[in-house]
Structures are given as C-alpha cells and as structure tokens.
C-alpha positions as a Python dict, from the first residue, in 0.01 Angstrom:
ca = {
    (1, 'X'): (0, 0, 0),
    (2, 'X'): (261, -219, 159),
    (3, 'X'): (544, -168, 386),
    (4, 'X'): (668, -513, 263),
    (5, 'X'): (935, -489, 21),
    (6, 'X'): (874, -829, -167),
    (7, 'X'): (1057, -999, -440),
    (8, 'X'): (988, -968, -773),
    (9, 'X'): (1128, -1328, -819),
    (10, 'X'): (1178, -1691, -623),
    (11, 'X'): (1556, -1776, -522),
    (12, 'X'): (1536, -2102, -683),
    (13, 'X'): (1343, -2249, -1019),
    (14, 'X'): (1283, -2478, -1304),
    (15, 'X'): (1272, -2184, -1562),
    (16, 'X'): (1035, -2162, -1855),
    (17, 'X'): (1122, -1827, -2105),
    (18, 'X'): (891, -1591, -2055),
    (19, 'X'): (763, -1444, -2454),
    (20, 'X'): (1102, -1189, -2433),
    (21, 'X'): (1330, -1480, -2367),
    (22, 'X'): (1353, -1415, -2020),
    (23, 'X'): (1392, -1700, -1789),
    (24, 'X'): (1108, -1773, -1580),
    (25, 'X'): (1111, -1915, -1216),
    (26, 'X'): (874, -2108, -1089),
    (27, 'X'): (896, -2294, -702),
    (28, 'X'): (847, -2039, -411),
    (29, 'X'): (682, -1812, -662),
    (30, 'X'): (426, -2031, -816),
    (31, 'X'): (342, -2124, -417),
    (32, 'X'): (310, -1738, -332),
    (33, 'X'): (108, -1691, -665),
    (34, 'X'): (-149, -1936, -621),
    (35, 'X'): (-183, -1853, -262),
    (36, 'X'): (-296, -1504, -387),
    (37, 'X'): (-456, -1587, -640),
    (38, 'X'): (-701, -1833, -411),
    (39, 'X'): (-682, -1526, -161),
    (40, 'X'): (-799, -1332, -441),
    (41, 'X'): (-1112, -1565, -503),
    (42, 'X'): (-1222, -1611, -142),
    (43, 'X'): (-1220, -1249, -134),
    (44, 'X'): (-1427, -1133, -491),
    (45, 'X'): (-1632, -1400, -369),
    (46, 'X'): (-1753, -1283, -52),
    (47, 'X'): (-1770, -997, -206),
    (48, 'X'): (-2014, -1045, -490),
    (49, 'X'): (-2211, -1347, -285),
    (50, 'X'): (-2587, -1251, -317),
    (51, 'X'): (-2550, -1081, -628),
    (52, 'X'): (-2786, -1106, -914),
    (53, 'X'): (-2559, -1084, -1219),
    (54, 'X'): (-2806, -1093, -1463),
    (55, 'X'): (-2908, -732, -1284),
    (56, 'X'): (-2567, -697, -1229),
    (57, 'X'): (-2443, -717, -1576),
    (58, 'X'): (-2754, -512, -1655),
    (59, 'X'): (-2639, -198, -1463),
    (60, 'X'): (-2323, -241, -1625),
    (61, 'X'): (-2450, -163, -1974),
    (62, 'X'): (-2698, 96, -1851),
    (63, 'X'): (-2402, 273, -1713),
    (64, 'X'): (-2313, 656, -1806),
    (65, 'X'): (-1961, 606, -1906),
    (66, 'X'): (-1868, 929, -2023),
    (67, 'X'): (-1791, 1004, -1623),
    (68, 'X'): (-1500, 804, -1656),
    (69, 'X'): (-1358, 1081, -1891),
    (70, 'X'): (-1326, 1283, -1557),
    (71, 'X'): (-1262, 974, -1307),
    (72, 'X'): (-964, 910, -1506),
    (73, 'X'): (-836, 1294, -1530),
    (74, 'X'): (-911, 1286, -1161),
    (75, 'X'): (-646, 950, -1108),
    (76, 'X'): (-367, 1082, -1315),
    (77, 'X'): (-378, 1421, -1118),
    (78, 'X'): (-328, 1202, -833),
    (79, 'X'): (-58, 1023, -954),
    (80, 'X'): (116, 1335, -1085),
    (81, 'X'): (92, 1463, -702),
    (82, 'X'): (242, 1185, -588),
    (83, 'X'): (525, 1196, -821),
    (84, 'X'): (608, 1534, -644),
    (85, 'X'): (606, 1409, -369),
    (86, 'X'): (835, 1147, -437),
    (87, 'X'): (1039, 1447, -565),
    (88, 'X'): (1008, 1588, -231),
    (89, 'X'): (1101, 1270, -22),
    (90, 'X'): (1415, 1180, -326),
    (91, 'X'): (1573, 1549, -218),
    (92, 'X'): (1810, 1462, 45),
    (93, 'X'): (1968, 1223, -181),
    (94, 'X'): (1952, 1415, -517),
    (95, 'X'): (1745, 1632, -679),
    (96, 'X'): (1559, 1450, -980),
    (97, 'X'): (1290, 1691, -1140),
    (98, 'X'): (918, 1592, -1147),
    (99, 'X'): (938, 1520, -1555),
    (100, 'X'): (1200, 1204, -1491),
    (101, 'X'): (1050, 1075, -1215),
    (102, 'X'): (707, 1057, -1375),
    (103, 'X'): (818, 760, -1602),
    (104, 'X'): (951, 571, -1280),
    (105, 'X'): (627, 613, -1070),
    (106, 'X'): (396, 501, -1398),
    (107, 'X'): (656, 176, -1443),
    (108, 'X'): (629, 100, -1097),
    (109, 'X'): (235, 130, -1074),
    (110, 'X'): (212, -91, -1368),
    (111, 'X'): (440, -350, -1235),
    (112, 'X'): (202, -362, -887),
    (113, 'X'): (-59, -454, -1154),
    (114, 'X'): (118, -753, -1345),
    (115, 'X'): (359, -911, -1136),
    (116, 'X'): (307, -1107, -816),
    (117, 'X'): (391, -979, -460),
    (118, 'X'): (338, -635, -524),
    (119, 'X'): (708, -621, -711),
    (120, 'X'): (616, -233, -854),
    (121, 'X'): (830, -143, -539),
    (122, 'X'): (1123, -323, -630),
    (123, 'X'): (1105, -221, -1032),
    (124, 'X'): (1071, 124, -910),
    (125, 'X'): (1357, 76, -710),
    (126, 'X'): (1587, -66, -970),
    (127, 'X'): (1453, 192, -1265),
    (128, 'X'): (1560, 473, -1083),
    (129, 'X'): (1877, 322, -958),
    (130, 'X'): (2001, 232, -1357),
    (131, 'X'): (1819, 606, -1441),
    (132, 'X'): (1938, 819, -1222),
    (133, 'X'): (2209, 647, -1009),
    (134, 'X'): (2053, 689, -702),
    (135, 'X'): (2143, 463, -370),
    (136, 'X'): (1864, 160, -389),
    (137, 'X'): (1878, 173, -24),
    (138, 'X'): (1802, 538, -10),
    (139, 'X'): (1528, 508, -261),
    (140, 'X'): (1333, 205, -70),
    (141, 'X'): (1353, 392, 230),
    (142, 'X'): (1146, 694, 43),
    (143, 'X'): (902, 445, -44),
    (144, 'X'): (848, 316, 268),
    (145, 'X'): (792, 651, 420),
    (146, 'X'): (582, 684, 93),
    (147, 'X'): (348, 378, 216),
    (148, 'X'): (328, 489, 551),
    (149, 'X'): (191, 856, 475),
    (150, 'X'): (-46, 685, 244),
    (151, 'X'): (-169, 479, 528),
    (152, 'X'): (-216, 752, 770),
    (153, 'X'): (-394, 933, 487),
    (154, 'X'): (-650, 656, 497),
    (155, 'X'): (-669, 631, 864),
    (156, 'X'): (-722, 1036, 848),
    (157, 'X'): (-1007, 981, 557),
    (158, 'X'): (-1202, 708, 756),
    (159, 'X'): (-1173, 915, 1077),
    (160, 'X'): (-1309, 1285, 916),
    (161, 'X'): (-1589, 1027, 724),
    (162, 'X'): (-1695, 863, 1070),
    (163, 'X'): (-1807, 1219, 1201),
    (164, 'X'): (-2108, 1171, 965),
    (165, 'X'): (-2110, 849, 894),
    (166, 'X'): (-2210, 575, 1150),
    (167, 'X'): (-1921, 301, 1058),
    (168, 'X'): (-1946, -80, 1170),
    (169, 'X'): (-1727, -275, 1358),
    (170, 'X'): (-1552, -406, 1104),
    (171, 'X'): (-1418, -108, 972),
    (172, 'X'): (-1352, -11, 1374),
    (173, 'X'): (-1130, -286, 1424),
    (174, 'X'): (-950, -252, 1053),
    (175, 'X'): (-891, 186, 1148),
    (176, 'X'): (-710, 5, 1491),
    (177, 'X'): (-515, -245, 1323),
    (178, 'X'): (-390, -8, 1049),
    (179, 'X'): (-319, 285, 1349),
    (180, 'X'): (-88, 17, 1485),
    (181, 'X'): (73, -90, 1180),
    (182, 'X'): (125, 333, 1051),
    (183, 'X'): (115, 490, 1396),
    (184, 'X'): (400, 220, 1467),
    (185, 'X'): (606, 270, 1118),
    (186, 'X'): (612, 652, 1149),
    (187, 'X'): (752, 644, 1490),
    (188, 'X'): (1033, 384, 1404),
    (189, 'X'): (1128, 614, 1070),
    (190, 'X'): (1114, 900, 1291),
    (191, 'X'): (1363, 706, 1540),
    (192, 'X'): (1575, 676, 1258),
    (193, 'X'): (1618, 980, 1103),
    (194, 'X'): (1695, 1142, 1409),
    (195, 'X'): (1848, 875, 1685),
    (196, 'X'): (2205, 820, 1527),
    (197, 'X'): (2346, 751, 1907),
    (198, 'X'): (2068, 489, 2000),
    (199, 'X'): (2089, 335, 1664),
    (200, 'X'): (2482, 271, 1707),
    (201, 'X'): (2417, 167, 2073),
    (202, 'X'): (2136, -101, 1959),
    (203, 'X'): (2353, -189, 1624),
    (204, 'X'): (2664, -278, 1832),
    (205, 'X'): (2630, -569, 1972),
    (206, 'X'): (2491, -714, 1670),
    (207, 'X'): (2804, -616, 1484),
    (208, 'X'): (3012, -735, 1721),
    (209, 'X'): (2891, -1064, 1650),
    (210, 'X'): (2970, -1017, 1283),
    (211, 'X'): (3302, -1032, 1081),
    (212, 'X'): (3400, -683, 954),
    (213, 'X'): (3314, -735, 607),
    (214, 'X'): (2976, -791, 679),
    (215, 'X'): (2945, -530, 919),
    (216, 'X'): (3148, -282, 661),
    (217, 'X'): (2868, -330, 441),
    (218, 'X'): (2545, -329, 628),
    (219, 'X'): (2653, 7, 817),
    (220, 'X'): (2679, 111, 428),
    (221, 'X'): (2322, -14, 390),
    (222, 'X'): (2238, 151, 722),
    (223, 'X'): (2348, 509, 625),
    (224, 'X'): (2227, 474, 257),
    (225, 'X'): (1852, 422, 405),
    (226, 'X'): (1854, 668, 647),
    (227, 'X'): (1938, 912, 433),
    (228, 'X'): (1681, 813, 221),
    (229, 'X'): (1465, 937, 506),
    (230, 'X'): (1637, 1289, 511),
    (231, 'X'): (1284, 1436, 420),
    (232, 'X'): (1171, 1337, 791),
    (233, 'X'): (1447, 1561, 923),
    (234, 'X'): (1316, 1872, 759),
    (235, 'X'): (981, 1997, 902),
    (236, 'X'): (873, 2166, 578),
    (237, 'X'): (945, 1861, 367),
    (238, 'X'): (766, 1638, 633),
    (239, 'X'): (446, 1882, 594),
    (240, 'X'): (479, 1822, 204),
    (241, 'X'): (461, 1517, 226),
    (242, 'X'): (165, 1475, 428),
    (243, 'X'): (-4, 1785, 229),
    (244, 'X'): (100, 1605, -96),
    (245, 'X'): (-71, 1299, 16),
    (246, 'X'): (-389, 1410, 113),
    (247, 'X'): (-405, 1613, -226),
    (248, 'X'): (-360, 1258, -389),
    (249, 'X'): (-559, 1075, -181),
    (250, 'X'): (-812, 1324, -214),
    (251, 'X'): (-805, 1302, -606),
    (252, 'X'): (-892, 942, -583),
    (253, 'X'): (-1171, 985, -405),
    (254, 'X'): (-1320, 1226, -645),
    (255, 'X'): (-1226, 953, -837),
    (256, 'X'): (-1478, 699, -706),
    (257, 'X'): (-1756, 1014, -640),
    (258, 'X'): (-1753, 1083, -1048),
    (259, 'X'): (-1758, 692, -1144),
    (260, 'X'): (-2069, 665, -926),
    (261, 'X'): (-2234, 923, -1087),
    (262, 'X'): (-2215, 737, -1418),
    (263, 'X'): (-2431, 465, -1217),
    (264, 'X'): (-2672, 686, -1054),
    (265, 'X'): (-2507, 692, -725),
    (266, 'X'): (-2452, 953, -516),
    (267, 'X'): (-2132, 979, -300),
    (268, 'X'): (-2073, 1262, -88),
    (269, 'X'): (-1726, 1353, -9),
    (270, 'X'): (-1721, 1198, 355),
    (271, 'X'): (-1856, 848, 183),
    (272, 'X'): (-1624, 877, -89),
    (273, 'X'): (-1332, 960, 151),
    (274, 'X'): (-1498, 636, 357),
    (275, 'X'): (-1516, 405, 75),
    (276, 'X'): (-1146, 540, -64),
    (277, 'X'): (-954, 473, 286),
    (278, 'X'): (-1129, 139, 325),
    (279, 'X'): (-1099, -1, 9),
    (280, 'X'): (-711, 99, -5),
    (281, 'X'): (-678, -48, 344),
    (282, 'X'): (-799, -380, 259),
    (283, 'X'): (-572, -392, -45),
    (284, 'X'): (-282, -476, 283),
    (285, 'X'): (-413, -827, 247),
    (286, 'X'): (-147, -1014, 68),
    (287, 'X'): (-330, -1124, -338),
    (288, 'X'): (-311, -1113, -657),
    (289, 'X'): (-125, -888, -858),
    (290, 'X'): (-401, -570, -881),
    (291, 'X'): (-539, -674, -520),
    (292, 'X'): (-816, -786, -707),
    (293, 'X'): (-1078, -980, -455),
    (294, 'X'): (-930, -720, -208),
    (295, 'X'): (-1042, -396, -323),
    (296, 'X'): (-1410, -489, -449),
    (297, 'X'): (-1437, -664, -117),
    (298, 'X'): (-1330, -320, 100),
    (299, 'X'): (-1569, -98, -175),
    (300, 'X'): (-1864, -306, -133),
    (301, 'X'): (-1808, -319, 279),
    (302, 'X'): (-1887, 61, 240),
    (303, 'X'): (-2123, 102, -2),
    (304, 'X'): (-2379, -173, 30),
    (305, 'X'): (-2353, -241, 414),
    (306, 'X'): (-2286, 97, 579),
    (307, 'X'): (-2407, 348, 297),
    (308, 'X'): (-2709, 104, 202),
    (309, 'X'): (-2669, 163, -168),
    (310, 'X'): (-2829, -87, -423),
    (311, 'X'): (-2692, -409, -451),
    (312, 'X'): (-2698, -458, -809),
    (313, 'X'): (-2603, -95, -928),
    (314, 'X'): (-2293, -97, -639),
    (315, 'X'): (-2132, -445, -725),
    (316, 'X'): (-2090, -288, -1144),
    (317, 'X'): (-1953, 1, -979),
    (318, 'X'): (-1675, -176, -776),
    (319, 'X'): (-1555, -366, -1092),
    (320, 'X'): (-1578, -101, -1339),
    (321, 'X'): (-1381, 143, -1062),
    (322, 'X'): (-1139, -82, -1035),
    (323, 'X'): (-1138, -131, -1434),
    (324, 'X'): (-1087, 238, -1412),
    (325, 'X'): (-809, 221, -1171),
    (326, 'X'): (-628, -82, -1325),
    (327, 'X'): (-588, -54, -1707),
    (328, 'X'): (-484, 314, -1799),
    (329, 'X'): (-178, 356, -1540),
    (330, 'X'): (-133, -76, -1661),
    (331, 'X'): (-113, 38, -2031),
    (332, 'X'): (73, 393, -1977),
    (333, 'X'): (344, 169, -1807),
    (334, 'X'): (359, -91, -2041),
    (335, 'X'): (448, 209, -2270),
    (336, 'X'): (696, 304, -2061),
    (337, 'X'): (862, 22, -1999),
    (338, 'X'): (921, -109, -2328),
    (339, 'X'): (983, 249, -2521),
    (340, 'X'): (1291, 242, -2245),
    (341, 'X'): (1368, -97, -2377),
    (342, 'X'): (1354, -247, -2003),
    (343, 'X'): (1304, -644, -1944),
    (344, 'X'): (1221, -895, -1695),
    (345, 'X'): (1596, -1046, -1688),
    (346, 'X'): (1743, -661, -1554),
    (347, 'X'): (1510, -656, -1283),
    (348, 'X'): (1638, -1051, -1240),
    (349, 'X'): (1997, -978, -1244),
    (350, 'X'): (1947, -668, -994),
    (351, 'X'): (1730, -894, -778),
    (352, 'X'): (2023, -1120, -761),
    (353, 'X'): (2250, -838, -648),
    (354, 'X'): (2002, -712, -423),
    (355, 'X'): (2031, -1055, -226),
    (356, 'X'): (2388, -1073, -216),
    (357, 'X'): (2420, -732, -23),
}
C-alpha cells in the first residue's frame, strides 16, 4: 500500500537488454534498488534475530500444508473483491466490467512483486490505458483513493483488534502515524472531488506564473484526476468502496487464520485482523520489490511479542504466509502478461510520455 506513485524506470542509464531485448537502465534505479534491497535485510533481520533455524526449518517441514488449499482460495476471493471495487471507483470515467479488469489488477499485483519501487501501480496504469482507453490520470487517481481505503481498513482492523487485545507502543505510534498519513489523504481527495471554486482560487496564481501551454495542459491533467475521483462524489459508491474493502481485507485475514492452522497456531479473528493491518502497514516502508524484510518484520511484531506465540513455529509461518501471498498472484500475472504479449519497453516508452506531460 502506497500513495507514492513511483517509477517503474530511472530517467537516465547505461542500458544492459534485459532477456526480451528490452533495454535496461541502470543509475538512479540501481541506487533506489540496493537501498531497498539493504532496507529489506535490516528488516528480515531484525525480524528473524533470535531464531533457531534448525527448529525453524524444522516447523517448516512438520507443517500441515494442505491449509494453504483454503489460504489461497481465501486471497483470490480477496483480490476478486477488490477488482469490483476498482469497477466501482473506474465508473465515473467508464464502465469496464469486472471480467476485463481482472487481468489488469492480477498484472499489476505481479508487477508490485518483481519490479522495484512498487511499479504494479504504474503497469496497472498503462495496461488499462492501451486496454481500455481510459484517461491515465483518471485511473491513478482511483488508485490512490484505492490505497487510501486500504489504509483506513487497516487502521479500522488494528482499532476493533485492540478492544481485546492489549497492543504495544509500537504498534500505538505506527496506528497514529498511518491516521495522519490516511485520515490526511481522504480529506484532501474529498477536497477535491467536491471544492472546484477553492481549487481554481489556490491553482491561479500558480498558473499565472506559467505560460499557457503549460497551464493548458496541467488543467487537462487536473480535470482528468478528479474525475477519476467521481466515486467520492456519490455516497453509495463511497460506501462500496469502503464495504468492498473491508470484505477484502477481511479475506486476507482469514487468510493468515487458515495458514496458522497448518502450524498449530491458533488465530482468532481480532489477532488475525491485528496481525493483517500491521503487517500491511509496515509494508509503507520503502524495500524490495515484495516488501520482503517488511512484512515478516510487521507479522512477527504481532505474533511473537504481543500474542506470545512460539518463536520457532511463528517465524515458518511468516515466510511461508508470505510464500503464500507472493507466488500464485506472481505466477497468475506472469501468465497474464505475456499471453497479452506485453513487455518491459511499452511500459518504458509510456513512462517516457508520462514524464513529458
């Protein structure tokens, strides 16, 4: 979850091909990269400090895996809620039924997974543009809004959870950071799907300053996004929206509750709401691509230090959830992507053209 729109590629490079002859940058993105990916390490590393592996890797193969039958079935319901509401928030700009937007939400989920600073956002973006021929504008705006209602979903989780769970401090100060960050999001979207007057009054000046091409074209930009945020306008699409991503949200978490079982662990649905919301929160922190370091870090917070769960059993559970989490949407995409015939140098070319305008 990010309200970060990053790029999928550097501005500059000395360019390598990548195996389907598409040029690869390196530069500002091999910086960013490593930076995560030493992010990434500090992170699985306090996480799993004070493990035993040997007992580690021991609970591992002891494990019931036929829960992740289930798990799994659980995700994809998720995922398949989520594409509806994408459907939902996509409606003031065209209706697109749920079957053709399932491909684009799959692609995009993979692409979080593989490429650096959480590009899935911007593939998303530029599959459904070439797909459907939908504003980009309008559709980063719905995936903004999407990011935001997932965070307040969390927030929501961790509250319900702390009526019966006692929660640390840590996980006090993350809810008040992330209430800022969401709290503060929702109320600017809000602002803009509803405040055409103030937003002329505060664009003006700043377009005076501009020559009229420029400002021709960012009041373009201007109108395509907000109406990418027509949803917010519509009180029954808002409560959607919200519904929709607690319904999600909610299959995750039975998610983690059924992979737990196949460990001998026991979550009950305010710790599995608990561990879902923190987990997903920590995943903010700029990584690797897969928040890897991240995730196991925010799972193990809950589990072994406010749930008191077993060390050994809880530290195979974070990796193989995340295992769970990571490969099947990685591979369904992969599917996706290349079935559609789709490559590294479109997404290159529209990154280009996203920078010029």
């Amino acid at each position: 979850m990010t309200l970060a729109q990053d790029r999928i590629l550097p501005q500059r490079a000395a360019r390598t091909p990548l195996p389907d002859g598409t040029p690869r940058r390196n530069g500002a993105l091999s910086l960013k990269f490593w930076i995560g990916i030493s992010i990434s390490i500090v992170f699985l590393y306090l996480a799993l400090r004070g493990q035993d592996f040997g007992a580690l890797w021991t609970a591992m193969r002891e494990a019931s895996y036929i829960w992740l039958i289930p798990a799994i079935g659980c995700y994809f319901l998720g995922v398949v809620i989520r594409t509806y509401r994408w459907h939902i928030l996509l409606r003031s700009t065209r209706e697109i039924p749920i079957r053709r937007l399932w491909p684009v939400i799959v692609i995009g989920y993979m692409a979080n997974n593989i490429l650096p600073l959480r590009a899935g956002e911007l593939v998303r973006t530029y599959v459904l543009s070439e797909r459907e021929k939908v504003s980009r504008s309008a559709t980063l705006a719905t995936i903004v809004v999407e990011r935001v209602f997932d965070g307040l979903t969390m927030l929501a989780f961790i509250v319900f959870a702390a009526l019966f769970i006692d929660i640390n401090a840590r996980v006090r100060q993350l809810v008040l950071v992330a209430a800022l960050l969401f709290l503060g999001g929702l109320a600017v979207f809000f602002f803009l799907a509803f405040s055409s007057a103030w937003r002329v009054r505060l664009l003006r000046p700043i377009f005076a300053r501009l020559p009229h091409a420029i400002t021709v074209r960012i009041e373009a930009l201007i109108i395509e996004f907000v109406t990418g945020l027509g949803s917010l306008r519509r009180a029954g699409d808002s409560g959607l929206v919200a519904l929709s991503s607690v319904a999600a949200w909610g299959a995750e978490a039975t998610m983690y509750a059924l992979v737990a079982k196949g460990f001998g662990l026991t979550l009950t649905p305010a710790s599995a709401m608990l561990t879902t919301g923190v987990a997903n929160l920590f995943t903010l922190v700029p990584s690797s691509p897969g928040y890897i370091g991240p995730f196991e870090a925010g799972t193990l917070l809950v589990i072994q230090q406010i749930l008191r769960l077993p060390v050994e059993t809880t530290g195979a559970f974070a990796l193989v959830l995340h295992a769970a989490l990571y490969f099947p949407i990685t591979v369904w995409g992969m599917y996706y992507w290349f079935s559609q015939h789709l490559s590294l140098r479109t997404v290159q070319q529209y990154e280009k053209t996203a920078e010029t305008t």
